[in-house]
N, C-alpha and C positions, 0 to 999 in steps of 0.2 A: 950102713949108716949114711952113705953118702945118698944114696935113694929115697932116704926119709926127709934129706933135708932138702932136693929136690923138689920132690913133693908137696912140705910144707911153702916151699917157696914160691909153687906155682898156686898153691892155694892161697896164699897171701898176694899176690898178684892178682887170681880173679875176683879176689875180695878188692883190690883198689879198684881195678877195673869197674866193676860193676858197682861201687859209692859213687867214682867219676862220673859214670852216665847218669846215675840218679840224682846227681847235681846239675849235670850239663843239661837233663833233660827240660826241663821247663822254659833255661834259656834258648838252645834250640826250636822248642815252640814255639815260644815268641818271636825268635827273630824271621821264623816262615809267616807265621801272621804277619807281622811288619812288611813281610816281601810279596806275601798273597793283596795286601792294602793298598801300596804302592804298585802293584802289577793292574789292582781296577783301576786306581787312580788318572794308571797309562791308558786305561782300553777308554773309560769317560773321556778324555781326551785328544785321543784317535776318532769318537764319535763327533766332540765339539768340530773338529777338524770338518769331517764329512758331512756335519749338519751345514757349516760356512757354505762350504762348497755349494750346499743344496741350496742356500739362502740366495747365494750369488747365481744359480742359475736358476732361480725359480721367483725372480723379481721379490727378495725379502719373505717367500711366505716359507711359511715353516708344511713340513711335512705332515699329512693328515694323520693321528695318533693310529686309527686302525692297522697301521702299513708302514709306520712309521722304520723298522727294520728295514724291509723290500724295500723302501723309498732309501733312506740310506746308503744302501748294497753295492749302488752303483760309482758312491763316492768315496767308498774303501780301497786299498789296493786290496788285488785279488789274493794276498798271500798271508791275510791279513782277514778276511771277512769268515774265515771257519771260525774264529773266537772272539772278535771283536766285539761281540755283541752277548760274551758271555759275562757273568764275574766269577773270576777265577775262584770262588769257592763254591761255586757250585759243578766244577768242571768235574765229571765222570760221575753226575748226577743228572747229566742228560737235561739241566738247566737253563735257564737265558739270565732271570734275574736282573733285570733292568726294564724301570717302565716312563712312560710316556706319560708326561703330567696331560689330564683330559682334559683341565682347568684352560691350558692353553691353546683350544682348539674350539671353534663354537658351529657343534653338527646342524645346527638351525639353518646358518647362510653359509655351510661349507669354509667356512674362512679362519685366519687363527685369531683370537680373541685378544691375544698380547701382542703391542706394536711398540717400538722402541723409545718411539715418542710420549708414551704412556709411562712408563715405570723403568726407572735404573736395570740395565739389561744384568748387573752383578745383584740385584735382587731377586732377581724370576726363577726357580725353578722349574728345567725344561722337561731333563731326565734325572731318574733317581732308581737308587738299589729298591726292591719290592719283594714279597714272599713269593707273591707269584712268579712264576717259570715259565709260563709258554713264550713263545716268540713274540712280537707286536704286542706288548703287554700293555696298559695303557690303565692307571690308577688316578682315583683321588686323593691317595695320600692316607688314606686306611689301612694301607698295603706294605705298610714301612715297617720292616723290620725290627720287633721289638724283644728282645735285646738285638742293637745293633750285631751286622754282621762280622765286621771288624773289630775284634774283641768291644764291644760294644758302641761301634762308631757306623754310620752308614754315611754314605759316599753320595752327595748331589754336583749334577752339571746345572750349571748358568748359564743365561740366555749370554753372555759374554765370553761362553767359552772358560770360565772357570772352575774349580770341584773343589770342595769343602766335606770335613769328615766332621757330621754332628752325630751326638746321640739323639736318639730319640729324644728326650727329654730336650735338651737343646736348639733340638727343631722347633719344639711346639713352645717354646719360649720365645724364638726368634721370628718366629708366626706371629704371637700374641703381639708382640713389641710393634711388628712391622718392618722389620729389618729386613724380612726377606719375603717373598708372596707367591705362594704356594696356587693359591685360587686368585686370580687377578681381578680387582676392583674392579666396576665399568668405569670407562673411561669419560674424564671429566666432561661434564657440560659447562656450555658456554651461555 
């Protein structure tokens, strides 16, 4: 008797057991998305860092989009540059997933096209999450993750150094509006 009530007692145990995880489960995968979001959010801002860097020794110019990684590379710390340049959701997919707005670069006269003087730097999109994966990835903004990467959010750096999580949808709203510029006007005539 006493073996049977063992028994039933281990089996009512892996029956809580296994409700507990199929409760916990969801919330455990949200709380890794929330820490995979938060982890790009860090690496975007390790690049803002490196881009400053580059700005300050490269008299304000921004880094050519082709190369724009390589160019970078040197402004990481070295313990630091194996992932920096990844987004953590696409780690162990052999991914980059971060591109180079082409918008801010004009291959015509080799120069960048967006100057500070021109447009609120908390408006310009410099880099952003992209479907594309190669290294030096370099987008118009076609390339945007649709559904957002981050349960449905994708992650932009600002010419100031700043990262905002929009959805899709919220981008191309905040495009329309002009709240933030993606493709940068030409600059005013006088």
């Amino acid at each position: 008797m006493r073996s049977v009530g063992a028994i039933a007692l281990v089996v009512i145990v892996l029956i809580a057991a296994i409700w507990v995880m199929k409760v916990m489960e969801p919330r455990m995968k949200a709380r890794r998305e929330e820490e995979l979001r938060k982890l790009c959010e860090t690496r975007l801002g390790r690049l803002a860092a490196a881009l400053q860097l580059y700005l300050e020794r490269y008299d304000n110019l921004l880094p050519p989009p082709q190369n724009w990684c390589d160019a970078l590379e040197d402004m990481v710390p070295p313990s630091q540059r194996a992932f920096v340049f990844h987004c953590p959701k696409l780690e162990g997919k052999s991914g980059y997933g971060y591109a180079f707005n082409a918008y801010a670069w004009d291959n015509e006269h080799n120069a960048p096209r967006w100057h500070p003087e021109m447009y609120p730097p908390s408006e310009v999109v410099l880099i952003y999450e992209t479907t594309q994966t190669k290294r030096n990835a370099v987008g118009t903004g076609k390339d945007i993750p649709n559904p957002g990467r981050h349960n449905g959010y994708n992650l932009f750096l600002f010419a100031d150094g700043s990262t905002m999580a929009l959805t899709p949808e919220e981008f191309k709203e905040m495009l329309e509006k002009g709240e933030l510029r993606f493709k940068p006007l030409k600059p005013p005539t006088r």
